[in-house]
Backbone bond lengths (Angstrom), bond angles and torsions (degrees), N, CA, C in turn:
res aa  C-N    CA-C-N  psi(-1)  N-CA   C-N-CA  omega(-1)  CA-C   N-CA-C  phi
1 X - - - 1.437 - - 1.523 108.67 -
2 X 1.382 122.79 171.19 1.334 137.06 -150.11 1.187 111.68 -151.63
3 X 1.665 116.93 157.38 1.449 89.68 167.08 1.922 108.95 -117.46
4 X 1.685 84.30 156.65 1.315 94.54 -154.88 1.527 121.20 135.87
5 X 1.349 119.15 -35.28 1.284 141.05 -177.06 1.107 108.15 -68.57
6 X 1.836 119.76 147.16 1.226 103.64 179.41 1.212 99.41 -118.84
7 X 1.671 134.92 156.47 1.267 149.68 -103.17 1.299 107.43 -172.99
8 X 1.575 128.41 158.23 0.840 130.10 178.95 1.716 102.92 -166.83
9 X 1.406 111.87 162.21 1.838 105.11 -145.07 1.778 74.88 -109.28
10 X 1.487 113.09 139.79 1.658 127.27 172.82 1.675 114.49 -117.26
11 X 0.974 117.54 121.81 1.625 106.40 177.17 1.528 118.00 109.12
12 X 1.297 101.40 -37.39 1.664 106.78 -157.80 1.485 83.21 -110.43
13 X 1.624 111.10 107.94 1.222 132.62 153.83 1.245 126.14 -78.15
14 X 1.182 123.01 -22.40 1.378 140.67 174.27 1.747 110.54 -69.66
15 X 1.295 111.94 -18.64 1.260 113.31 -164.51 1.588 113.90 -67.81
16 X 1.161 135.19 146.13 1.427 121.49 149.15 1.389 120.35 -67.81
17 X 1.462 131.19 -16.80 1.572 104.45 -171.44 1.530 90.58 -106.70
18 X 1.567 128.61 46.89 1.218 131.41 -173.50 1.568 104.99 -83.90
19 X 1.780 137.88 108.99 1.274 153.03 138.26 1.823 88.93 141.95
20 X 1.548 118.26 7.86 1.311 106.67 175.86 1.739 102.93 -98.36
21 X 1.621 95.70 151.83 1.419 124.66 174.94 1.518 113.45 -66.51
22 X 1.345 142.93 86.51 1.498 120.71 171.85 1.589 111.26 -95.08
23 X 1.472 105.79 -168.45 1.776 121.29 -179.61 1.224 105.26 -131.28
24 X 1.356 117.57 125.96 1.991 127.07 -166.60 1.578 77.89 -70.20
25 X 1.112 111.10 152.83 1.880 132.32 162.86 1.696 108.15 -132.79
26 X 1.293 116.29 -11.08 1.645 112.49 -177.79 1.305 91.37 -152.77
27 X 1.141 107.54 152.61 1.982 132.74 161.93 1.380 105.64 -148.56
28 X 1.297 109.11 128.62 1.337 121.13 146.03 1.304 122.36 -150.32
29 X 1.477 115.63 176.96 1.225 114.11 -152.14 1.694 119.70 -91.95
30 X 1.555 129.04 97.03 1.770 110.54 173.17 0.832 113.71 -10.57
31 X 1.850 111.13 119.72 1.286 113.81 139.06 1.799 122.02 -69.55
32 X 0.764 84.40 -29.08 2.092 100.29 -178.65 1.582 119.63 -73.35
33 X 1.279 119.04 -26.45 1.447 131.43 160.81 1.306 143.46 -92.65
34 X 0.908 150.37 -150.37 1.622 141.72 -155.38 1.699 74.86 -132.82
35 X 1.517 105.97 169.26 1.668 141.09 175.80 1.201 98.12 -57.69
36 X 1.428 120.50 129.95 1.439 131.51 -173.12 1.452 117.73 78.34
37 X 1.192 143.21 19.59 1.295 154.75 133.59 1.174 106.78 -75.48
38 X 1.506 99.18 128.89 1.556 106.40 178.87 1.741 99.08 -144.87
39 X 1.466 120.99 146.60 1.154 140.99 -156.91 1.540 104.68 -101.20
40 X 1.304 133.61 100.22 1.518 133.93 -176.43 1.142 133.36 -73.58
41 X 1.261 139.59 121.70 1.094 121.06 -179.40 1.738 112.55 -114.53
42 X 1.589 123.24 102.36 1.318 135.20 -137.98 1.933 109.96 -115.80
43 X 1.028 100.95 112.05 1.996 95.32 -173.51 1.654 90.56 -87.40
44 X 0.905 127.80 130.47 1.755 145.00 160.89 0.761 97.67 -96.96
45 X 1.891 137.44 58.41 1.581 119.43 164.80 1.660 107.51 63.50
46 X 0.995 102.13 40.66 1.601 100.59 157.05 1.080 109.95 121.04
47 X 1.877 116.14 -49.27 1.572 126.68 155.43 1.573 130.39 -30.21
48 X 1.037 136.01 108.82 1.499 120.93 174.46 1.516 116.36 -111.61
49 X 1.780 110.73 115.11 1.400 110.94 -175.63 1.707 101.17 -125.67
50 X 1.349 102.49 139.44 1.494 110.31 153.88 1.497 121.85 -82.06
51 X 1.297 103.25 131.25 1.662 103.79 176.78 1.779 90.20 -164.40
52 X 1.488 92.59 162.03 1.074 132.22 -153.27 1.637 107.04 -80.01
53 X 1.524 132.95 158.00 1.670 107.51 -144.03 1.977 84.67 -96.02
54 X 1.237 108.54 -14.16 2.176 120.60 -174.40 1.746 96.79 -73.22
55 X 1.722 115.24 -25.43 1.361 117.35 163.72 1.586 110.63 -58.75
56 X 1.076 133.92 -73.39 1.554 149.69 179.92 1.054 120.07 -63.24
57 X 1.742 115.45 153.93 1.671 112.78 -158.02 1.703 78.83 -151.74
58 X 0.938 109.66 136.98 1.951 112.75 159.15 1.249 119.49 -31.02
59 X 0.961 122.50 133.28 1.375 131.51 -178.23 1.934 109.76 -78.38
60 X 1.160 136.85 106.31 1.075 138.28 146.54 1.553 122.33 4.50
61 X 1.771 133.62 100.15 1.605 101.60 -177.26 1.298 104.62 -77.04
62 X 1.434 105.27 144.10 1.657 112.49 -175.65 1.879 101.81 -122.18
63 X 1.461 81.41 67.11 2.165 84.57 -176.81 1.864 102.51 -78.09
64 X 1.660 99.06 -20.98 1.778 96.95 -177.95 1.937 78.48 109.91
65 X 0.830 124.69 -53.88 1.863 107.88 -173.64 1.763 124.30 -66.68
66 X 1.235 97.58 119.52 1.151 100.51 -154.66 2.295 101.10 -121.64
67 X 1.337 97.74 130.95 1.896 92.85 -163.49 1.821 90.90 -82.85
68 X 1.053 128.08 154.97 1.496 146.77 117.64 0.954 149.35 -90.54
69 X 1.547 128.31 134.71 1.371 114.48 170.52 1.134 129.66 -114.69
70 X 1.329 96.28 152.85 1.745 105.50 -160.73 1.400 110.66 -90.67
């Protein structure tokens, strides 16, 4: 993950910004975890939470265009 990306929180039901869309603004890397853990830093529209990158899943693009197949 990157920042810039938009995001969405997986797992953590407990969360408050749980079914909202945010935008990463910081990454860096766990010190506390193994290689490829990375530490988020996530704006929910105003909210700012750190969570963990195994917390977050890509955000869905929601432009309204949507493909079918025929």
């Amino acid at each position: 993950m990157k920042v810039g990306d938009r995001v969405c929180v997986r797992g953590l039901v407990h969360m408050d910004c749980l079914g909202m869309t945010g935008r990463i603004i910081d990454v860096r890397q766990s010190a506390l975890f193994g290689p490829g853990v990375q530490r988020c830093k996530v704006d929910f529209n105003g909210k700012i939470r750190h969570l963990l990158n195994v917390h977050l899943a890509y955000a869905a693009n929601r432009t309204g265009k949507a493909t079918t197949a025929a």
